[in-house]
C-alpha positions as CSV (number, residue, x, y, z in Angstrom):
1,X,-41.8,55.9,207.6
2,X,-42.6,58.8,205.6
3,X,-45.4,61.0,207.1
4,X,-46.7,61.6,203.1
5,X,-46.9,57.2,203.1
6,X,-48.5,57.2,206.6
7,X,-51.7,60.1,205.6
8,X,-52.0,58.0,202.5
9,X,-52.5,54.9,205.0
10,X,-55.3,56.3,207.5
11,X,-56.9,57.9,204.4
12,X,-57.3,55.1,202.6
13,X,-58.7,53.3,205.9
14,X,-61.0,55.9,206.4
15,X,-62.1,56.0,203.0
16,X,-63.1,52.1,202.9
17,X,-64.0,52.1,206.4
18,X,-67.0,54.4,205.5
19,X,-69.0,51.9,202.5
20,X,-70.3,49.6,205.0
21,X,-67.7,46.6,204.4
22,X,-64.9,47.9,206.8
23,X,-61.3,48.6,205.4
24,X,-59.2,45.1,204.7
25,X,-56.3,46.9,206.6
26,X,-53.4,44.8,204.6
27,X,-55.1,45.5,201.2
28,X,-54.9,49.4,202.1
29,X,-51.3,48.8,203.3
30,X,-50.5,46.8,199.8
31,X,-51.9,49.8,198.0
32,X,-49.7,52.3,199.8
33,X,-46.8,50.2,199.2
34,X,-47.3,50.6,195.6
35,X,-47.8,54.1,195.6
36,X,-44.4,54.7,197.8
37,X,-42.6,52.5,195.5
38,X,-43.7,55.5,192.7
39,X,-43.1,58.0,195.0
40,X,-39.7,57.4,196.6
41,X,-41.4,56.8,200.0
42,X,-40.1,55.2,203.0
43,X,-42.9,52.6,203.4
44,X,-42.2,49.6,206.2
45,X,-43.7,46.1,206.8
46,X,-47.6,45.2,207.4
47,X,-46.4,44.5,211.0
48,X,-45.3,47.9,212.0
49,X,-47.6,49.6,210.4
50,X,-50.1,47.1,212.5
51,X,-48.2,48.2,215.6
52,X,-48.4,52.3,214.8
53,X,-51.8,52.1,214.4
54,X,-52.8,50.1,217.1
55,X,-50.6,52.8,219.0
56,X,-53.7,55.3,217.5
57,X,-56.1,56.5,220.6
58,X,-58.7,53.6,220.3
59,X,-61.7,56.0,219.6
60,X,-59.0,57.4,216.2
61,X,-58.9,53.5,215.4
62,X,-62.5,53.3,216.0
63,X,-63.6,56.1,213.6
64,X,-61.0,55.0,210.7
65,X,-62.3,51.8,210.4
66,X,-66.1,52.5,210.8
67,X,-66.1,55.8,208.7
């Protein structure tokens, strides 16, 4: 997974977690995928990036969802 792919990930998470709605996690992952298909990045499956985040200390998880 390419670390460039990954920030892109918890930024966009952050970024929706913080209007109120809460991020839709796969949508953020879709969009990713789209921009590392442009970029050349290694990008893997919905399920392992699931797993890595859920690997995230619970208060990071906590803050990137809620804003």
């Amino acid at each position: 997974m390419s670390e460039g792919a990954w920030q892109e990930f918890l930024a966009r998470v952050a970024a929706s977690g913080g209007i109120g709605t809460g991020p839709n996690l796969k949508r953020q992952w879709q969009k990713v995928t789209v921009k590392a298909d442009k970029l050349g990045w290694a990008w893997p499956s919905y399920e392992t990036i699931m797993r890595e985040f859920k690997r995230l200390p619970v208060e990071e998880q906590r803050v990137l969802l809620r804003g």
